[in-house]
matplotlib code that plots the C-alpha trace (Angstrom):
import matplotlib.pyplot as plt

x = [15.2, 12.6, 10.7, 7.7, 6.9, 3.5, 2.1, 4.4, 7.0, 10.0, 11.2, 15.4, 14.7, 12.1, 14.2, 18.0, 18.5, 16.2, 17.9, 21.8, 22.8, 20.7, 22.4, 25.8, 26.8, 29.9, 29.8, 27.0, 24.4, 24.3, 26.4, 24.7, 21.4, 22.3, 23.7, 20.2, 17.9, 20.2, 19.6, 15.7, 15.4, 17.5, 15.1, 12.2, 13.3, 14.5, 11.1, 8.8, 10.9, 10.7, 6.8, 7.1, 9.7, 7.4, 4.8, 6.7, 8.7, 12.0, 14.8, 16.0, 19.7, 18.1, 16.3, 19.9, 21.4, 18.7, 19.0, 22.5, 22.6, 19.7, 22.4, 24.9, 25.7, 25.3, 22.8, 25.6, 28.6, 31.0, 30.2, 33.2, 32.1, 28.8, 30.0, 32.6, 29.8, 27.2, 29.5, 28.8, 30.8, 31.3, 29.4, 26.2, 26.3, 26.7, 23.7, 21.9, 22.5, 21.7, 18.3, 17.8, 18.9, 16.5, 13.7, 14.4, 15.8, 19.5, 21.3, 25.0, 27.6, 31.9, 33.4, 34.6, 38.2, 38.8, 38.3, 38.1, 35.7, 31.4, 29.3, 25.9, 23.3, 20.1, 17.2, 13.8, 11.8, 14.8, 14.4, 10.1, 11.0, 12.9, 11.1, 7.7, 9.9, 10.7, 7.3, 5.9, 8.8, 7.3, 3.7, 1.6, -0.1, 3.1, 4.8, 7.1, 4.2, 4.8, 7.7, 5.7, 7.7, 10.9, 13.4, 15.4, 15.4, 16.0, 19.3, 20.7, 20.5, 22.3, 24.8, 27.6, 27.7, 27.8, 30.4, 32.5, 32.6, 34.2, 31.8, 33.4, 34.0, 31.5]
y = [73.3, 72.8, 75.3, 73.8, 71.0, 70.0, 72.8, 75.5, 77.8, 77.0, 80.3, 79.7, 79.2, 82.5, 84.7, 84.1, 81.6, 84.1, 86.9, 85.9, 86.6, 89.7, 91.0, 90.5, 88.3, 86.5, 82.4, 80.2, 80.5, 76.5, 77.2, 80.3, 78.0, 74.9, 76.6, 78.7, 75.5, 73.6, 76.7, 77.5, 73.4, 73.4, 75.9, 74.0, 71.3, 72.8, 74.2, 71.3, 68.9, 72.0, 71.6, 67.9, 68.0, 71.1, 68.6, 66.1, 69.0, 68.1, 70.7, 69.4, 68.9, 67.2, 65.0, 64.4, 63.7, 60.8, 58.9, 59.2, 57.6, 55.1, 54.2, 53.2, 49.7, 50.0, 53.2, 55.3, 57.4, 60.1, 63.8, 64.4, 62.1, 63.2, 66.7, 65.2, 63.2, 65.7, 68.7, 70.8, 72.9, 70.7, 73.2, 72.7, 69.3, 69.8, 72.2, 69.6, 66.7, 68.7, 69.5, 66.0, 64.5, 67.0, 65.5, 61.8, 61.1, 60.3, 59.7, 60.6, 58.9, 58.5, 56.2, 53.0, 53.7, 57.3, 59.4, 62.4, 61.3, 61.6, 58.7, 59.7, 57.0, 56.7, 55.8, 54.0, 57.1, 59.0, 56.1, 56.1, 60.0, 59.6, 56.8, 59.1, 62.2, 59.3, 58.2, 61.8, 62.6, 60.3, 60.2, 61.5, 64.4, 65.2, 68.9, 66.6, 65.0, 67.4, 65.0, 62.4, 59.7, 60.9, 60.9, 58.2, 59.8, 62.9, 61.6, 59.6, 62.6, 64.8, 62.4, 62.3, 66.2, 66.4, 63.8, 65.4, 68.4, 67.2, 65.1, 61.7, 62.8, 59.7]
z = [26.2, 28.6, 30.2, 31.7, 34.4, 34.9, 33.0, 35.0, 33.9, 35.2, 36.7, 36.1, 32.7, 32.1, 34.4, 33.6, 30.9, 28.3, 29.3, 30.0, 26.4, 26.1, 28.8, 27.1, 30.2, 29.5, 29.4, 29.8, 32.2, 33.3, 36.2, 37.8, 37.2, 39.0, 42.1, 41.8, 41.1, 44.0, 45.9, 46.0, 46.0, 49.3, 50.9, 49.6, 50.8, 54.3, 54.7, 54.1, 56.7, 59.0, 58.4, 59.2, 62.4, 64.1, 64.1, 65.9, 68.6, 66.8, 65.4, 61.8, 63.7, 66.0, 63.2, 61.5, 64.8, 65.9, 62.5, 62.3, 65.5, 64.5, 61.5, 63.4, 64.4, 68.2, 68.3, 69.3, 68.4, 69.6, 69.9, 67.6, 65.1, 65.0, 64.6, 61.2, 60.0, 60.1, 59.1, 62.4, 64.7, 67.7, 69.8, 68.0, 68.2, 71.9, 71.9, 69.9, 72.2, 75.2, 73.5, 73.3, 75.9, 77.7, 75.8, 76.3, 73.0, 73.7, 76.7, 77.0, 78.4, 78.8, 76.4, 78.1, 76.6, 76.6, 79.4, 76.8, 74.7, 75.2, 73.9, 72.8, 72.7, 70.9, 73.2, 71.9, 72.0, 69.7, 67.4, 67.6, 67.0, 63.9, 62.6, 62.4, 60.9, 58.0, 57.8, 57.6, 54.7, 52.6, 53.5, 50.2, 52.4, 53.5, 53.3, 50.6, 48.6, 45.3, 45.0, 44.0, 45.5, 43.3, 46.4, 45.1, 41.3, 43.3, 45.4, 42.4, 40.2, 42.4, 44.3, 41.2, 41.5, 45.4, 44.9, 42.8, 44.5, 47.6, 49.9, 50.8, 54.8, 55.6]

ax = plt.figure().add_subplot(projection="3d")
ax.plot(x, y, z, "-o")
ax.set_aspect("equal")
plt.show()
């Protein structure tokens, strides 16, 4: 088993796998690792872009929200399907869009075909905004530099697992 990267100790491996059989814990410990290593990468992750978007005055909804948008066909989509898409409560992604819109970022408007629904639009400066957030993520003195340039390695690894789990609401 491997314990070391780049000359480090993995701590999962030190602190639980050593000592799961020891402890007469039933089963194997693969399971309590992954959601552990999934875990501490998460926050990691979380606080390197957090690093990145304080630079640039932007909330990491906010981030998700702008390239969403950016990824759409026409710039823009509904609140509700931002809020499906992005798995957020519905007042969030209010909170969010209000936060932007405040800022210049998006603009919001009624959809042409139903009174009920709220169009939110992104504007060039959301998608200046989000473009720089990418740039930064990848930049090698970026908060995410350690990776090396692994993102893709990193996505492809963990996509079949997030897939099988449940996420296919895109």
């Amino acid at each position: 088993m491997r314990t070391e990267t780049r000359g480090h100790a993995d701590p999962l491996v030190e602190g639980i796998h050593d000592r799961w059989e020891g402890q007469g814990l039933p089963g194997e410990p693969w399971a309590f690792m992954a959601i552990c290593s999934l875990s501490r990468l998460n926050q990691l992750v979380k606080k390197a872009l957090d690093t990145e978007l304080k630079k640039l005055d932007l909330s990491r909804t906010g981030y998700f929200l702008l390239t969403t948008l950016a990824l759409t066909t026409n710039g823009r989509a509904r609140l509700s399907s931002l809020g499906r898409i992005l798995m957020m409560h519905p007042t969030s992604v209010k909170l969010t869009v209000d936060q932007l819109e405040a800022a210049g970022l998006v603009t919001r408007a009624r959809h042409p075909r139903d009174r009920r629904a709220t169009l939110v639009q992104i504007t060039d400066a959301g998608l200046d905004r989000a473009g720089a957030v990418n740039k930064a993520l990848e930049a090698p003195d970026g908060a995410l530099a350690a990776l090396g340039g692994m993102h893709e390695d990193v996505f492809t690894a963990l996509q079949p697992a997030r897939l099988a789990i449940g996420d296919s609401e895109l």
